[in-house]
N, C-alpha and C positions, 0 to 999 in steps of 0.2 A: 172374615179375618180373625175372629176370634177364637176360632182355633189355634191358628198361626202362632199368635199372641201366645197360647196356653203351652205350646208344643217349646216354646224358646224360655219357657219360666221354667218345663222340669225334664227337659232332657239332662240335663245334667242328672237327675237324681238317680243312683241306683241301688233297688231295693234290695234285703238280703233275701238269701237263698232261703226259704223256710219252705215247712207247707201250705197248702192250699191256703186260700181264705173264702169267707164264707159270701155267696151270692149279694145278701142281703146290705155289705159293706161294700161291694163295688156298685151296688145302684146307689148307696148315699155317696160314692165317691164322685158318682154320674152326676149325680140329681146338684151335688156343689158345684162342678166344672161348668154345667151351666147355668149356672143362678137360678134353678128353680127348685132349692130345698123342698120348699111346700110340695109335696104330692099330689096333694089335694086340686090343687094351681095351675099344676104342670102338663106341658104339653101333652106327656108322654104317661102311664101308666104304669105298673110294673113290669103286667107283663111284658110289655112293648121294649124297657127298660134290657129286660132280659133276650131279649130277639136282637138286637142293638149290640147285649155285651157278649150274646156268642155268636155275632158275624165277627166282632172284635178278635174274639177266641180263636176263631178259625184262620182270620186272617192271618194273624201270630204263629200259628203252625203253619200256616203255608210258606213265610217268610223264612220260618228259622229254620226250618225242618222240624225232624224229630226232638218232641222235646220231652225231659225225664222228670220223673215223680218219682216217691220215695214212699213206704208204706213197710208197716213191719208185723207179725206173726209173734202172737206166745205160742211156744212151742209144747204140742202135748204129749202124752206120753204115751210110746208106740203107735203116732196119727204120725203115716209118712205122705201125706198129699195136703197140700191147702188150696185154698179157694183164690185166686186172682184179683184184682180187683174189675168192675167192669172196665174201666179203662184201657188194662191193658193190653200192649201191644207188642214189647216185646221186652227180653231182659235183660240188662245190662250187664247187673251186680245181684251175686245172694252173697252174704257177709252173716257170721253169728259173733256175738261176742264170748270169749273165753277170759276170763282174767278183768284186764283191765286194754286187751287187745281186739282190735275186731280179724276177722280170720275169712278169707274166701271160700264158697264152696266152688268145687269145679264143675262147670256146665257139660253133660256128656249127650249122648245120643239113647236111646232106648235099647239098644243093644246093650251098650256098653254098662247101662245101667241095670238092664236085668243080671247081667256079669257079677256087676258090686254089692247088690242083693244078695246074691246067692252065695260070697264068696267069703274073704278076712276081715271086709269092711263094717261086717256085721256086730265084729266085735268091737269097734270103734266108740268113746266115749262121745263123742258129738259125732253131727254128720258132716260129712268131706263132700260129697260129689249130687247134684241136684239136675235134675230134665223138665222141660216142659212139656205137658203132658195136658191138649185141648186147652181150658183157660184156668188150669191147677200146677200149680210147682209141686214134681214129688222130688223129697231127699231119701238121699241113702247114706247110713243107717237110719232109723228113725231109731228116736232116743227111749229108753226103758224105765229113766228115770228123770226128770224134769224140777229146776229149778223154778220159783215166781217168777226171775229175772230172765230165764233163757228166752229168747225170741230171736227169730229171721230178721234180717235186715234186708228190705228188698229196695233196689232202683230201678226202674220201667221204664220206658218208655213210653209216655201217654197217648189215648187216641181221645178225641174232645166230639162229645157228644151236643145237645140243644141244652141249656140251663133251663129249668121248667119248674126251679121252686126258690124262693129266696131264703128258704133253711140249707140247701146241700153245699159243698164247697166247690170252688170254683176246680178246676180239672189240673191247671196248671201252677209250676211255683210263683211264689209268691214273686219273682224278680220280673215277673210280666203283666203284674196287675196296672200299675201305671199305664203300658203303652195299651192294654186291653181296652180300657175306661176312655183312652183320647182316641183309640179309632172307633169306640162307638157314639163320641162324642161329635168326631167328623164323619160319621151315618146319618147320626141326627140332624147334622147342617148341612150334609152333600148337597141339595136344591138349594141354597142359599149362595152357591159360592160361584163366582164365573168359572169358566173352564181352567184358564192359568191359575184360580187360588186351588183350583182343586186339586189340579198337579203337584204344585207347592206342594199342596201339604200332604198328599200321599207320599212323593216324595220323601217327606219331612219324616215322616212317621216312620216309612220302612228304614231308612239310613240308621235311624235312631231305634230299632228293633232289632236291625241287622248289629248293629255296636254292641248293646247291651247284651242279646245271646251270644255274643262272641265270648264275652266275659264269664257265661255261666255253661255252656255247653262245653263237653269237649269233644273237639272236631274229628279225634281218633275212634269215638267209641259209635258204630252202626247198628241197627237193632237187629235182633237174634230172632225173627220171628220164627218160630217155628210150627212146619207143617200139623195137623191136626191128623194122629194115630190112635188105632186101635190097640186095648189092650191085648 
């Protein structure tokens, strides 16, 4: 039942939108929700810790669906390809900032991009129109001169791998660390619970997943995966 108990103290809570956070603070977030601060003490290990908060992880994406990260690019000078992050999965949003505005690039196809390449676009003071290209974003133009400040603004779509170190960051935004920690919380006590509290509280948990993503996803936007082409 004490799960149960934990799950009616913080659904109401919802966390903001940031980035990631880092492995090492959802295993003390674990290790408080069930009373076993001590490590040393505890049932459970790190590792173990970790195997726990990324069934948590997965289970979160399988609830909500697709869910978006955020990650951004300095932009260098005449470099028109960057690197993805492993994560990704597909792209939502490329944005630069100009001013004190942020500005969309348009998503094209490879065609239409070796077009923009070749064409007026090239005279363009920022880049306008960006492809994806295997697991690298190329823009067009790529820029010839380069401020400190310029950088991409990217939004992804995440794919959620095994957590395997308590330095790296967790995969998803920060507004699912909560529910991540009480489903690997109700991992760690699944054999403890009769059949009905188990219900319960899957139950409990997806309701309370499904709420919360409603609030930070938006249900218009699908992910753009795109096929894997040759130059």
């Amino acid at each position: 039942m004490k799960l149960i108990v934990l799950l009616l103290v913080i659904v109401g809570a919802i966390p903001q939108v940031v980035n990631a956070t880092a492995v090492s603070t959802l295993i003390s977030r674990f290790r408080s929700d069930i009373g076993e601060s001590d490590s040393l003490r505890s049932r459970f290990t790190n590792a173990q810790v970790r195997d726990l908060l990324t069934r948590g992880t997965q289970t979160v994406c399988a609830i909500a669906g697709e869910l978006e990260a955020d990650t951004s690019f300095l932009l260098v000078a005449n470099q028109a390809e960057y690197k993805l992050p492993t994560t990704f999965q597909g792209i939502s949003s490329v944005k630069i900032k100009k001013g004190i505005n942020y500005v969309n690039l348009e998503q094209v196809d490879d065609t239409q991009f070796g077009v923009d390449v070749d064409g007026n676009l090239e005279t363009s003071t920022y880049p306008k129109k960006f492809m994806v290209f295997n697991d690298s974003l190329r823009i067009a133009p790529a820029m010839t001169a380069v401020k400190s400040v310029d950088k991409l603004y990217i939004n992804y779509f995440s794919r959620v791998g095994t957590l395997d170190s308590n330095t790296q960051n967790t995969q998803l935004p920060q507004w699912s660390d909560q529910i991540v920690v009480a489903w690997a919380v109700y991992f760690a006590n699944e054999r403890n619970y009769t059949p009905d509290q188990r219900e319960a509280a899957r139950q409990g948990l997806t309701a309370w997943c499904d709420d919360v993503a409603g609030r930070f996803i938006k249900p218009q936007l699908q992910p753009q995966v795109q096929p894997k082409v040759t130059p």
